[in-house]
C-alpha positions as CSV (number, residue, x, y, z in Angstrom):
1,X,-87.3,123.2,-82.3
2,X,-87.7,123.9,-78.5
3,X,-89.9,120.9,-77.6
4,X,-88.2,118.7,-80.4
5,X,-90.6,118.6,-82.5
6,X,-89.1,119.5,-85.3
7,X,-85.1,118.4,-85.7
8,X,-83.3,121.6,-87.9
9,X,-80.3,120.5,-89.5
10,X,-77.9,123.3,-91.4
11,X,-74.6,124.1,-92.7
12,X,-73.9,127.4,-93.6
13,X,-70.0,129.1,-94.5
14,X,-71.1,132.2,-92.7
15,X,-70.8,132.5,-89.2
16,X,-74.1,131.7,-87.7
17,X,-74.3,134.9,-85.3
18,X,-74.4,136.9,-88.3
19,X,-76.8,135.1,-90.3
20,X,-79.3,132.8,-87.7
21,X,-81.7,135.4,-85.2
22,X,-80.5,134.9,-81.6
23,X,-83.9,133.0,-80.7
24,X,-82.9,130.2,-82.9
25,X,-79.3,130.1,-81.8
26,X,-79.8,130.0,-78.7
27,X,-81.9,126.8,-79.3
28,X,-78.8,125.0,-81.3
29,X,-75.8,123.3,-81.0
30,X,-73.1,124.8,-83.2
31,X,-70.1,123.2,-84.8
32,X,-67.5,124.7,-85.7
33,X,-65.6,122.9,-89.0
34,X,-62.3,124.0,-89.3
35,X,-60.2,124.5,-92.7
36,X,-58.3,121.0,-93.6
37,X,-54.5,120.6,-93.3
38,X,-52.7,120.5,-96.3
39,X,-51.6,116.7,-95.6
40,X,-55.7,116.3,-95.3
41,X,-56.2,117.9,-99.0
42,X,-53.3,115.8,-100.3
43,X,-54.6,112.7,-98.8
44,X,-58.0,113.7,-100.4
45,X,-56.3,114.4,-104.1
46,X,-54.4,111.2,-104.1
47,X,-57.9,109.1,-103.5
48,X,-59.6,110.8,-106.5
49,X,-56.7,110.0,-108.8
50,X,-57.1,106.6,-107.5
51,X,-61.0,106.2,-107.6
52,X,-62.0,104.8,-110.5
53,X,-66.0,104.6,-110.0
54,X,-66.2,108.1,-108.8
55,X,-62.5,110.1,-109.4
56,X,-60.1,109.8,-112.1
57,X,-58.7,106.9,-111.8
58,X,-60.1,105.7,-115.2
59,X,-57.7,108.3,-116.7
60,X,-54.2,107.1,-116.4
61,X,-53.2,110.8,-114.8
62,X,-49.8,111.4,-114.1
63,X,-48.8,114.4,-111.5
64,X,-45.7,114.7,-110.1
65,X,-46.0,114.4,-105.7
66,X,-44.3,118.3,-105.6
67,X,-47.3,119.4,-108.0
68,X,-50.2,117.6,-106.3
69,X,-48.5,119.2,-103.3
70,X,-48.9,122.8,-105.0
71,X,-52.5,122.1,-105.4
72,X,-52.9,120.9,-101.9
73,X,-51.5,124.6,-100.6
74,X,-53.4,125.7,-103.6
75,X,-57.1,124.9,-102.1
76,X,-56.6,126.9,-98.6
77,X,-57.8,124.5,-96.5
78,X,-61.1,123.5,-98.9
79,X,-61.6,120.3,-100.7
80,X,-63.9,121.4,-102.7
81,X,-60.6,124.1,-103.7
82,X,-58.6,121.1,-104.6
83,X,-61.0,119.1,-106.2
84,X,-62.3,121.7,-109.0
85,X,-58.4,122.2,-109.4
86,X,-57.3,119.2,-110.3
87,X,-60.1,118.5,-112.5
88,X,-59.7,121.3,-114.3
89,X,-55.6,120.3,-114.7
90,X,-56.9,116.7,-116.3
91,X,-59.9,118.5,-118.6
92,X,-56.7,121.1,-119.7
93,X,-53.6,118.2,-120.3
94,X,-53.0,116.9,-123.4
95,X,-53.1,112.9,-123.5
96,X,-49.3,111.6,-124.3
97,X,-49.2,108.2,-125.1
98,X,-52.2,107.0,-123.1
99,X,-51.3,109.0,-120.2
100,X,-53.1,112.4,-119.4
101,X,-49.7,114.1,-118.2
102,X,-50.5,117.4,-115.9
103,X,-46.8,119.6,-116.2
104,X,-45.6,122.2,-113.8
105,X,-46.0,124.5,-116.9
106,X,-50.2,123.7,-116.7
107,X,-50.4,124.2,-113.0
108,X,-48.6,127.2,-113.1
109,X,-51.0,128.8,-115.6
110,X,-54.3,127.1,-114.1
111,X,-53.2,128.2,-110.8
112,X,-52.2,131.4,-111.1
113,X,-54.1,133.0,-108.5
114,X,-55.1,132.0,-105.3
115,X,-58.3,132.4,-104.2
116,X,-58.2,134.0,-100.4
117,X,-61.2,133.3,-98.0
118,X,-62.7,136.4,-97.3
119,X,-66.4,138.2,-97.5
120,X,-67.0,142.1,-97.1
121,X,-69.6,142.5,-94.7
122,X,-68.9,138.9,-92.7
123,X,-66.7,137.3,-89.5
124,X,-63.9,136.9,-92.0
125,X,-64.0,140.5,-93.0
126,X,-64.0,142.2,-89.2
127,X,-61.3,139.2,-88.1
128,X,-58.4,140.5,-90.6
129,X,-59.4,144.1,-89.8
130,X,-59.0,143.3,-86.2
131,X,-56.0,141.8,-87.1
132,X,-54.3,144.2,-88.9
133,X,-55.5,147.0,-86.1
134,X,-53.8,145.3,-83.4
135,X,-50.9,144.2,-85.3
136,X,-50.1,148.2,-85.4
137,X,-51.5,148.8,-82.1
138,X,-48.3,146.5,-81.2
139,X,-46.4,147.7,-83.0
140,X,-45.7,144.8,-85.4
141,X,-44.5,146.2,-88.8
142,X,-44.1,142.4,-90.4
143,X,-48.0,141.1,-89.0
144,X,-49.5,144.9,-90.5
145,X,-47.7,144.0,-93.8
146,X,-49.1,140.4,-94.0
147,X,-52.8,141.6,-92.9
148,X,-53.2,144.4,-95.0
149,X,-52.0,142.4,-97.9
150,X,-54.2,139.8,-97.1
151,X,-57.0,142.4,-97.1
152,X,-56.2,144.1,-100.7
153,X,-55.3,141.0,-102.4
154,X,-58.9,139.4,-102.0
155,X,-60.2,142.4,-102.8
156,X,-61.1,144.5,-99.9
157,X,-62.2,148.0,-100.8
158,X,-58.9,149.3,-100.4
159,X,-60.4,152.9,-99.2
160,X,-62.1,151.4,-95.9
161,X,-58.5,149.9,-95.3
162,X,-57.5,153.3,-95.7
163,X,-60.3,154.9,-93.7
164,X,-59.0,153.1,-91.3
165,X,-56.0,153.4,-90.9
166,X,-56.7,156.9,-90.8
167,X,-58.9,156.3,-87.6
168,X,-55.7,154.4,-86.1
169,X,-53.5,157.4,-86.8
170,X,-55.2,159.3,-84.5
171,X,-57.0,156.4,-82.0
172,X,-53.4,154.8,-81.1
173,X,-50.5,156.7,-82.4
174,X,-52.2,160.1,-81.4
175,X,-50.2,163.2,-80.2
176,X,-47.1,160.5,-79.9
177,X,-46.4,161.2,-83.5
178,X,-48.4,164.1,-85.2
179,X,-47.3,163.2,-88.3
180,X,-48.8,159.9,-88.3
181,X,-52.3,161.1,-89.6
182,X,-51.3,163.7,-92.3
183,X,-49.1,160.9,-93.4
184,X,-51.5,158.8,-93.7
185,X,-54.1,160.6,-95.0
186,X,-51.7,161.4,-98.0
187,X,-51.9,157.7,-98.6
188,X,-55.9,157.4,-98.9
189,X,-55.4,160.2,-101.3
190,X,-53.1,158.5,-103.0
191,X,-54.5,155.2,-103.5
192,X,-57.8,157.5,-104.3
193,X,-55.4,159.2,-107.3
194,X,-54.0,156.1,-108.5
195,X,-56.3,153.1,-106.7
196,X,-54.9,149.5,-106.9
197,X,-52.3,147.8,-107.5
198,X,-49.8,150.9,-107.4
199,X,-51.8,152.2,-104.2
200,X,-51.2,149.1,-102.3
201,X,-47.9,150.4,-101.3
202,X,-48.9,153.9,-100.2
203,X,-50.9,152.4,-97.8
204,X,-48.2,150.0,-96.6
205,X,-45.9,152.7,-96.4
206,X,-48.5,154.1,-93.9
207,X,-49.4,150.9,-92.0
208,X,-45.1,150.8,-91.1
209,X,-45.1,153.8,-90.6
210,X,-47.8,153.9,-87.7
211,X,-46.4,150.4,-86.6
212,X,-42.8,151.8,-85.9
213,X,-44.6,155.2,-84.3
214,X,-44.1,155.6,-80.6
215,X,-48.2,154.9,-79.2
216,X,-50.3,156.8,-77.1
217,X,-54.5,156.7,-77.1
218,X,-54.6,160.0,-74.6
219,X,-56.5,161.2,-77.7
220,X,-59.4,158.5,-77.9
221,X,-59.8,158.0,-73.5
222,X,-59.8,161.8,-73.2
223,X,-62.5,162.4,-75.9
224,X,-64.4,159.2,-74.5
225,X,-64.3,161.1,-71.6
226,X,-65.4,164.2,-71.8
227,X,-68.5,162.6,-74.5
228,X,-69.6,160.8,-70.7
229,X,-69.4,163.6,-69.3
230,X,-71.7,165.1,-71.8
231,X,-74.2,162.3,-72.0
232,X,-74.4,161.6,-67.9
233,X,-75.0,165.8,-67.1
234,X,-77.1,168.3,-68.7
235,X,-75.9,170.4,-71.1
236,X,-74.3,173.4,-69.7
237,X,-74.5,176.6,-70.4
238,X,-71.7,178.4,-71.9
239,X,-70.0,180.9,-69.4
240,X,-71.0,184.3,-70.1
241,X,-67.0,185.4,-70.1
242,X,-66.8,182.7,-73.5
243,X,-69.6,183.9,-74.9
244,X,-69.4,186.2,-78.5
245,X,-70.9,189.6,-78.1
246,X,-71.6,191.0,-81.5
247,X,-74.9,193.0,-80.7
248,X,-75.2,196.0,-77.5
249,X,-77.7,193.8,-76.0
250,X,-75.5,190.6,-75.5
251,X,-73.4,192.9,-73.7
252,X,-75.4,194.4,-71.8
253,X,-76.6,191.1,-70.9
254,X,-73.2,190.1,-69.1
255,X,-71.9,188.4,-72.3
256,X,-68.3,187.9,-72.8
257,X,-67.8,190.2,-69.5
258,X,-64.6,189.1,-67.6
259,X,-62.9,187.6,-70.4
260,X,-59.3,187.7,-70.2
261,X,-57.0,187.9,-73.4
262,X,-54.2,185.6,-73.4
263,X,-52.4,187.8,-75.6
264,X,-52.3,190.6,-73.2
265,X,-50.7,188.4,-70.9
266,X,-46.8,187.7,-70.5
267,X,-47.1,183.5,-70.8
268,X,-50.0,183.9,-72.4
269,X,-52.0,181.7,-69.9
270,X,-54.7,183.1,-67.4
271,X,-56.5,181.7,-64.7
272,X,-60.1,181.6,-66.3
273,X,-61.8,178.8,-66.3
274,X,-63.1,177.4,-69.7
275,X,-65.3,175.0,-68.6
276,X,-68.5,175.2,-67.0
277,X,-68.9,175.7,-63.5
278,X,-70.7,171.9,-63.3
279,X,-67.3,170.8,-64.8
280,X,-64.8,172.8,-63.5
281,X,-61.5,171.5,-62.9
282,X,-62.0,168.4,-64.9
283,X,-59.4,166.9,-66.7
284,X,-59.6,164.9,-70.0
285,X,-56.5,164.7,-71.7
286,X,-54.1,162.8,-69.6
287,X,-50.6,162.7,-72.0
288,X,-48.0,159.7,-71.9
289,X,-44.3,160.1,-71.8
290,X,-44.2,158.7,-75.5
291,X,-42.3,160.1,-78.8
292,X,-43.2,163.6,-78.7
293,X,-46.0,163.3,-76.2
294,X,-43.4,164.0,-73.6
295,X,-42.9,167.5,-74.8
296,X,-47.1,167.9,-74.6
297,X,-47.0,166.5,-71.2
298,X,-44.6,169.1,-69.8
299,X,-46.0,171.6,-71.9
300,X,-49.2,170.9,-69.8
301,X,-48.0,170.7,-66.4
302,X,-46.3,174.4,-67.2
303,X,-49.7,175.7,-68.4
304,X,-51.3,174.5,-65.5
305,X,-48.5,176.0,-63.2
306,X,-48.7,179.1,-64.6
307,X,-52.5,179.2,-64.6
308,X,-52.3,178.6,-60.8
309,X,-50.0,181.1,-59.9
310,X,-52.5,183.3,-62.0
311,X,-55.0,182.3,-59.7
312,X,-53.0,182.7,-56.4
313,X,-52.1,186.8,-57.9
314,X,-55.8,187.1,-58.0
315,X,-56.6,186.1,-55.2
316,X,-53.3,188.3,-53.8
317,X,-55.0,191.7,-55.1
């Protein structure tokens, strides 16, 4: 393919990243054939009631321009869509007085439900995923609504849809709204209980939910944080003061010596450090002023006062 000696002609309606090894990519030129307009489909329709040698127009079909219209939205963008439809209108009417006459009543029951481009495990599957993620991440309640319908009605596995927007719940709503991820989690168990249709709508009631929640992903830089932390040092020791001493050796070995009970304190905080000496004084969790995050932010900066002032009386005695 390289030198040209052979030339490798393909067509494929899976996206070629997924499906072709990088080598051979990277040695092609890839086109990109975009879904027809509906004016395109209808213009296509019209010329195979009108083809006599290779459409219908041997016939004598009759379709009122509103139905061949319905068809046209009908196919989705595919010819092939429209094509098979019509057809399958002529094959069904019944001839009236030479005429093969295709009623709204026929195209109503031959088209009665649409079939929605989509594959499980390919682009189309990650791009209405993506888009129903960042619908919510924007806080778009009408976009979530169309994507996640879009999803369950051509028949996405309505738990991964749930599964994530479980994942959302705590990635982008977060500590903004602690009620967004037992909430949700109530709807995967409810579309577990009672699966689809009916469960379509618990998990709606989630996705608006989360889309009309105040936002904050504290949670998910603050844990990606602290997991580089973890893979760019060695792993520390625990501190001997954290450390469980169930047996007179471990004591005597220094463990949990100099452990100070919160409890035992008036507000609760002291000045012990938690983390390891490597680490100390690090900060992961950095909380925004939204929804209820506010209260956790000054909730914080009180702890910390306090556990500095218990470190400044230590340092006093």
């Amino acid at each position: 393919v390289e030198k040209g000696d052979i030339i490798l002609i393909g067509a494929t309606t899976e996206n070629p990243s997924f499906e072709i090894i990088a080598a051979l990519l990277s040695r092609s030129r890839v086109y990109h054939l975009l879904p027809l307009e509906t004016e395109d489909i209808l213009t296509l329709l019209r010329r195979a009631l009108d083809d006599k040698e290779r459409g219908l127009g041997k016939l004598n079909v009759e379709i009122a321009d509103p139905l061949l219209h319905q068809i046209a939205v009908f196919a989705n963008g595919d010819a092939r869509v429209g094509f098979n439809a019509l057809e399958a209108l002529v094959q069904g009417a019944v001839p009236v007085d030479g005429k093969i006459l295709v009623t709204p009543e026929l195209v109503a029951a031959t088209l009665a439900r649409k079939m929605l481009l989509y594959d499980k495990a390919g682009e189309e599957h990650f791009n209405l995923i993506s888009a129903l993620h960042k619908s919510l991440r924007n806080s778009d309640a009408d976009a979530a609504m169309y994507w996640l319908a879009r999803m369950l009605e051509a028949g996405e596995d309505p738990m991964y849809v749930a599964r994530r927007l479980v994942r959302f719940a705590s990635e982008d709503v977060g500590l903004a709204n602690p009620q967004a991820l037992p909430l949700t989690v109530a709807a995967m168990q409810a579309m577990h209980f009672i699966g689809m249709p009916e469960g379509a709508l618990a998990l709606a009631e989630a996705a608006v939910y989360m889309a009309l929640s105040p936002k904050s992903n504290s949670l998910y830089t603050g844990y990606d944080a602290a997991r580089a932390d973890i893979e760019q040092t060695v792993a520390e020791p625990v501190p001997l003061h954290l450390r469980n001493a169930p047996t007179p050796l471990m004591k005597a070995e220094g463990y949990g010596a100099g452990y100070e009970y919160a409890h035992d304190l008036k507000e609760k905080v002291s000045a012990m450090e938690c983390l390891p000496p490597a680490l100390a004084g690090r900060t992961y969790y950095h909380p925004t002023d939204q929804g209820l995050e506010e209260k956790f932010r000054k909730r914080l900066e009180e702890i910390r006062a306090l556990r500095r002032r218990a470190a400044e009386r230590g340092l006093n005695t």
